[in-house]
Phi, psi and omega in degrees: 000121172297162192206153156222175176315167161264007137315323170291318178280355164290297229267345165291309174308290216285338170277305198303341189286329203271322186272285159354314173281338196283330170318280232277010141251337180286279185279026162271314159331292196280288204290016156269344182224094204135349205257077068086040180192138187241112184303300182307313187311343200210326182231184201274142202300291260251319161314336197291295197279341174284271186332292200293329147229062155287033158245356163283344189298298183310279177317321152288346163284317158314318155335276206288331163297330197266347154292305210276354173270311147354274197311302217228058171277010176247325161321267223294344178262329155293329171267022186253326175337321170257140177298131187295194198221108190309351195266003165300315206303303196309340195299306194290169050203357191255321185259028172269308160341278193315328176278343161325306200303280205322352204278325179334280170309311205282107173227248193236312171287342178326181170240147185299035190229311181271359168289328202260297181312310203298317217281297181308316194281339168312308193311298185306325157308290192295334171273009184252318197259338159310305193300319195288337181273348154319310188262355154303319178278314200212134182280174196298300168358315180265319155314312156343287200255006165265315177308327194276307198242016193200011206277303145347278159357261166307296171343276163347296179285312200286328156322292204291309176304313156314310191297314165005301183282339194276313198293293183340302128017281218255011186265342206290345147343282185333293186320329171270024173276091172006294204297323198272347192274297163337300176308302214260354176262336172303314173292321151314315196285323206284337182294320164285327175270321148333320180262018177104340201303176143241077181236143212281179174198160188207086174303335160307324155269004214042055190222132202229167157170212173211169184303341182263283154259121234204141176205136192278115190290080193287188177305327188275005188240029173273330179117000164322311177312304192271000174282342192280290207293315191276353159276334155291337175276329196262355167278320166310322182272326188274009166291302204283332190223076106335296154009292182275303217299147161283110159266146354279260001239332174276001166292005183245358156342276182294346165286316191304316214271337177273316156334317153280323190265033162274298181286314173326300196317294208305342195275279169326278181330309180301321174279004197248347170288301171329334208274336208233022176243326181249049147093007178233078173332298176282349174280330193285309162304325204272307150337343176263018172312122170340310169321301192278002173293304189292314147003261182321313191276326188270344160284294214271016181289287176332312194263353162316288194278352172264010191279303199307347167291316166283358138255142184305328167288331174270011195243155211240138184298324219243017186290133154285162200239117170330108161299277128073117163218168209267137174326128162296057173015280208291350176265343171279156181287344165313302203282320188300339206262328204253327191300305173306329141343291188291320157331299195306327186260333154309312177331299197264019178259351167287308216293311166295318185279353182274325182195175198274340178215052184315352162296305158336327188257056187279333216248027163221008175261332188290303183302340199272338187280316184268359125336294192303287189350318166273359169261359157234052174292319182292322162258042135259343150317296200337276215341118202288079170247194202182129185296139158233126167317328179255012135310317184291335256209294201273327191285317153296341172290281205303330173267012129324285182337293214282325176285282187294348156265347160300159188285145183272011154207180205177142182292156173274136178287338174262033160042263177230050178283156168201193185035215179309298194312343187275322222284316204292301184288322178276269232298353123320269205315303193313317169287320178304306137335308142197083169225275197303303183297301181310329171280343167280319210292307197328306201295323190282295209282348181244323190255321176293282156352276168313293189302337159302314200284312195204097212280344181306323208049072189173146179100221163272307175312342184282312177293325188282006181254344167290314185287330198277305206270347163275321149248039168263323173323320158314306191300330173298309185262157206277320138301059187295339174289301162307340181288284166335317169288329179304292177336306184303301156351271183321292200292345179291317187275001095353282204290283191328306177258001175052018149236124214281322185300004171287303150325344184259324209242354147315303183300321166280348182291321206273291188282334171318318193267319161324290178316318180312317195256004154261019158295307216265334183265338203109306215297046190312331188292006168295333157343000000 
């Protein structure tokens, strides 16, 4: 049996994170927008209400994998122990398709007949694409044998994580107790007059605001909700590490932890008024999105329990200590290639579950990138690089391409920014645009990617690691056709010099010259 580094299992870990998240923005993305079809309306409820919110099902299911890999890191190291199977990737990219396919099609008008086809290819997508990021990680065989000995378990957490939204559902009594709606607009009013504000308030409705913007502190916004998620996460981790944990002393877990996230709530509400108090209204709204609610409680349930691993008081003394220790990231070609990625895609699944208008927040999208960027700067110096006329040449076609096919108008992505706030998000786009983004997409979808799916460089896998990685790259942009074509570029001029920085400076050359000419036209929505 072949084995690898736990640098190889990082870097295994970091495609399945990279591929999962980019879905599932991608199709959090298409389907909230754009999409011409009312699910009750045509298909069966209890399909509706499952389907429709999967993307907190996923974040609690992420969750909760993210306690039990904690827990069982001598499980979880034996099954990374063997190499996952590059025919994963392909597996996951045929049902991401597939969960894809209806947005094409699927409208108000269908017929129960296409309703009934979509609702199976959603089905069909979503277990083809779960297997592939499974068998991207680990061949079955080891799946096999983590189940065999962890199966009760994994059940369980993955039950609780399905369950989540449903469970919130029945809290929502709760929400409607005075005393806790009270509590968090009192507190919400005193936080705010702390912080300098002057705003009226009108307790009988819970509405705190000023004549220009004003927001009704309602029942969902008491915090029940994170008071739910962070007791379910945190009865799962003292399950899961009974063993370890000191009684009762880890019971103080949970008052600490609904008490922050109490405080948490009051902090968010606060800021978001504050956000909309200070000229950005729709942003400020579009932040009280559900997403970033469940987002927000379930990273902080995550750093709770893992800060709580660092106190000596809540560990039992004869408690053992992980051989397991964390990879060194930053020294693999692996890690360079997938880690700024994941940035990328976090960002922008903050940046879409926060608000209503994620182009505003770029110039904190900028920044996260080129943090990472700078902590594997040194293998991205490595990198051979080097101007070639026909990068410059192929990179100049496409940003032709991509400027006359484009729509001739479009909202500006920086929404009602003006003075320093505009000047800070454009030397942000630009630079982000072309800089950053072409060295992360490049570093994932052409060099990485390819070179995973298919290391020979050479054959049918080459080809099927070109159609893949061109189109997930596709999948990213809203102009997936015009995309597709870049991509097919890009990856043509790689695979030709086996040097990916051909590739790179084809891309910035490409967004460069797009940015240039939405600087001198305006045309920002071309971005």
């Amino acid at each position: 049996m072949s084995s690898v580094s736990p640098v190889g299992m990082a870097s295994a870990l970091g495609l399945v994170i990279v591929l999962a998240g980019a879905e599932l923005l991608a199709l959090s993305l298409l389907y909230q927008h754009g999409f011409d079809f009312t699910c009750r309306a045509a298909a069966p409820v209890w399909f509706c209400a499952f389907a429709g919110r999967i993307v907190p099902r996923v974040l609690a299911i992420l969750a909760v994998l993210v306690i039990f890999i904690v827990a069982r890191r001598a499980a979880v190291a034996r099954l990374l122990a063997t190499p996952g199977r590059p025919s994963g990737v392909a597996l996951n990219l045929a049902g991401f398709a597939l969960i894809l396919a209806p947005w094409f099609g699927l409208s108000d008008s269908s017929s129960s007949a296409m309703v009934s086809l979509a609702a199976a290819s959603w089905s069909v997508g979503g277990i083809l694409a779960a297997a592939g990021l499974a068998l991207a990680l680990a061949p079955w065989q080891a799946w096999r044998e983590l189940i065999a000995g962890n199966g009760l378990v994994l059940t369980v957490l993955l039950a609780v994580g399905l369950g989540l939204p449903e469970l919130s559902d029945q809290l929502q009594p709760l929400w409607r107790v005075e005393a806790i709606t009270d509590i968090t607009f009192f507190a919400t009013l005193w936080t705010l007059g702390m912080l300098g504000y002057a705003v009226q308030a009108i307790p009988a409705d819970k509405v705190i605001g000023t004549e220009e913007f004003a927001v009704a502190v309602g029942p969902q916004c008491s915090g029940v909700e994170g008071f739910m998620l962070i007791t379910v996460f945190l009865a799962l981790y003292v399950g899961l590490f009974r063993k370890e944990l000191r009684f009762p002393h880890a019971l103080l877990l949970f008052p600490v932890g609904l008490l922050l996230s109490w405080v948490f709530n009051v902090l968010r509400i606060s800021v978001l008024m504050v956000i909309g108090f200070e000229g950005q209204p729709e942003l400020a709204i579009g932040a009280f999105h559900s997403h970033a609610g469940w987002l927000s409680f379930t990273l902080l349930s995550l750093l709770l329990i893992m800060a709580s691993r660092a106190v000596p008081g809540l560990r039992r003394a004869d408690a053992p200590r992980s051989a397991v220790s964390l990879p060194p990231f930053l020294s693999d070609p692996a890690v360079v290639r997938i880690l700024p990625f994941i940035v990328f895609m976090a960002s922008a699944l903050l940046a879409s579950t926060g608000s209503q208008a994620p182009g505003t927040l770029y110039l904190w999208r900028a920044l996260a990138m080129g943090a990472a960027l700078a902590l594997v700067w040194p293998g991205i110096r490595a990198l051979p690089w080097r101007v070639s006329a026909q990068a410059v040449g192929a990179g100049a076609a496409i940003a032709v391409l991509w400027i006359v096919t484009g729509p001739d108008s479009g909202d500006a992505p920086y929404g009602t920014l003006a003075g320093t706030a505009f000047a800070l998000w454009l030397m942000a786009r630009i630079i982000g645009t072309s800089v950053f983004v072409p060295i992360i997409e490049e570093l994932f979808f052409r060099d990485y990617l390819i070179t995973r799916i298919a290391p020979a460089g050479r054959g049918i896998m080459l080809g099927v690691a070109l159609i893949l990685s061109t189109a997930a790259f596709a999948a990213l942009h809203d102009r997936w056709i015009v995309a597709a074509i870049a991509g097919a570029v890009f990856a043509g001029l790689f695979c030709y010099s086996r040097n990916i920085t051909d590739a790179i400076v084809a891309h910035m050359t490409a967004n460069g010259i797009i940015a240039v000419f939405a600087l001198l036209t305006g045309a920002w929505h071309i971005l």
